[in-house]
C-alpha positions in Angstrom: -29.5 5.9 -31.1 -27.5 5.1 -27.8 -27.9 7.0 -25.0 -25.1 9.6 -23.5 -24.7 10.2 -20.1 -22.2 12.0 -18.1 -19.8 10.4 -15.5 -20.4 11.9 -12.0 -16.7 13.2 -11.0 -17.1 11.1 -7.7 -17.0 7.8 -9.5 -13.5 8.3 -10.7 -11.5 5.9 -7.9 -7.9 5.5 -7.9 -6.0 2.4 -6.2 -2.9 1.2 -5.5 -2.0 -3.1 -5.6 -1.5 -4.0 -1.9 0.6 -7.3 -1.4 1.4 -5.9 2.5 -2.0 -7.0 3.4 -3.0 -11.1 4.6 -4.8 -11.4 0.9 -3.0 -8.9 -1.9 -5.6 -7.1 -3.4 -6.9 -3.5 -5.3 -7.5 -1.3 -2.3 -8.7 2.4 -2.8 -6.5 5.3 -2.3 -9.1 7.4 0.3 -10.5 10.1 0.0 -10.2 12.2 -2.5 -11.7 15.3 -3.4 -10.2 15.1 -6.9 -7.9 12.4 -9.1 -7.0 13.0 -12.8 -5.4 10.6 -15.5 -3.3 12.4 -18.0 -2.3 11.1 -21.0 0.0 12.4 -23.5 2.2 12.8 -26.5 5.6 14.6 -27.1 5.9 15.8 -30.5 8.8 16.4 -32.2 9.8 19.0 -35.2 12.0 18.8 -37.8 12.9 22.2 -39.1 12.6 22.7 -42.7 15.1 21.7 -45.7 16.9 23.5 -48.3 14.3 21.2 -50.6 11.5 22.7 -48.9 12.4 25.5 -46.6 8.5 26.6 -45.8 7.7 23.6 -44.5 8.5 21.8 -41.2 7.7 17.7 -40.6 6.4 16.5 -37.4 6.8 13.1 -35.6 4.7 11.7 -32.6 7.6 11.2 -30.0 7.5 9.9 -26.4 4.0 9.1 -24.7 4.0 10.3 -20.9 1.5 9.3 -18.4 0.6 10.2 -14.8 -1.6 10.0 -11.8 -2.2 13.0 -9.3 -5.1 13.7 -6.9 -6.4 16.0 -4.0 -7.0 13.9 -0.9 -8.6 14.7 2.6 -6.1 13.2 5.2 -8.2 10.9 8.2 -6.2 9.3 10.7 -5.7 5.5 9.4 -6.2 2.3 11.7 -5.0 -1.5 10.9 -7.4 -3.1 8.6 -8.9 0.2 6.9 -9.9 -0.3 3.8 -8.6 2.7 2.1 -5.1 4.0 1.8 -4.1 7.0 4.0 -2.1 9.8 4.0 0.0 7.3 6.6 0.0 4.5 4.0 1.3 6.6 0.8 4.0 8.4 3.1 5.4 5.1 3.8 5.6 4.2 0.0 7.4 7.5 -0.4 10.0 7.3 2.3 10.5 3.3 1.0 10.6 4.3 -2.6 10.0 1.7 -6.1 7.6 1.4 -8.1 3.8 0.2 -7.4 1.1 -1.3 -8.7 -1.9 1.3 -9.9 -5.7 1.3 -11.3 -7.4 4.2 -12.2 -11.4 3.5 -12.8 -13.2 6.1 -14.5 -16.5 4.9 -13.6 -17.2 2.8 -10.7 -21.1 2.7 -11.0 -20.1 0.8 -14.5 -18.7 -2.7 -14.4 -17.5 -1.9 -18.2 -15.8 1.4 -18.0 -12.3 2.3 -18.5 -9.4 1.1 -16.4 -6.0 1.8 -16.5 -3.4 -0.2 -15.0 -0.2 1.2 -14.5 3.0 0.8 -12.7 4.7 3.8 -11.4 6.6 5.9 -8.7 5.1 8.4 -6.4 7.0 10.8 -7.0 4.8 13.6 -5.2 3.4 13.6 -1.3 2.3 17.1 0.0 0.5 17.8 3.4 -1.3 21.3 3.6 -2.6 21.9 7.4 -4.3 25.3 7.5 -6.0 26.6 11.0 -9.0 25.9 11.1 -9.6 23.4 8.3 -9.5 19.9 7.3 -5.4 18.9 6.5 -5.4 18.1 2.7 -2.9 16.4 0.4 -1.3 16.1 -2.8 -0.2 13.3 -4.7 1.6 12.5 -8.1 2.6 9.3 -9.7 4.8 9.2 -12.9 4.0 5.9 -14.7 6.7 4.1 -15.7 5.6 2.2 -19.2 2.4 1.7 -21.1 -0.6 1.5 -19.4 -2.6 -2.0 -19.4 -6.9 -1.9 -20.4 -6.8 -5.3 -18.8 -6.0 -6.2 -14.6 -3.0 -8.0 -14.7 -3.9 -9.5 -11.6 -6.4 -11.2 -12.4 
């Protein structure tokens, strides 16, 4: 019998593809208090037919996936190894499409990745007196998501 164990929440890393920097490379989106991965189906429903008018057919329609996150904002310097608040406000005033992974598990070399392209579609600063400023991201992924790096 294999053993369970649950992921710890703070292993879950999201990163964005970074070809700006001298070598291109997986660099973390920092630092989040929160980051989810949603996956999922449309459904679609045919009404029913004179042949058989108490009963409706369903069809699995269009898949929809997308990134979002909490994040503390820091203030960012050249050479930082995580992506700011700085760094993803650029991407959204530039616009297109980038590179994404989402690791589930970063204490395990064989957990579940998802590679995605997609569009950040959502950037929101919250600065409220007396606290640390927050934000909010979204990405809509544009595709199927990839199991395998394909960067590598």
């Amino acid at each position: 019998m294999s053993d369970t164990k649950p992921i710890n929440g703070q292993n879950g890393m999201l990163y964005r593809w970074t070809v700006e920097e001298a070598e291109p490379a997986w660099k973390p989106i920092g630092c989040f208090t929160s980051n989810e991965y949603s996956a999922e189906t449309a459904i679609n429903e045919q009404s029913s037919t004179k042949c058989n008018p108490n009963e409706s057919r369903k069809t699995e329609g269009t898949k929809n996936f997308s990134l979002s996150g909490d994040a503390e904002v820091y203030d960012s310097v050249d050479g930082d190894p995580k992506e700011s608040y700085r760094d993803l406000h650029a991407i959204m005033l530039a616009g297109g499409v980038q590179d994404y992974q989402y690791n589930t598990n970063t204490d395990d070399v064989d957990s579940l990745k998802v590679f995605v392209k997609g569009f950040l579609t959502s950037l929101v600063l919250s600065q409220e007196n007396e606290q640390f400023s927050t934000f909010t991201l979204s990405i809509d992924v544009d595709g199927t998501p990839l199991t395998v790096d394909p960067f590598v």
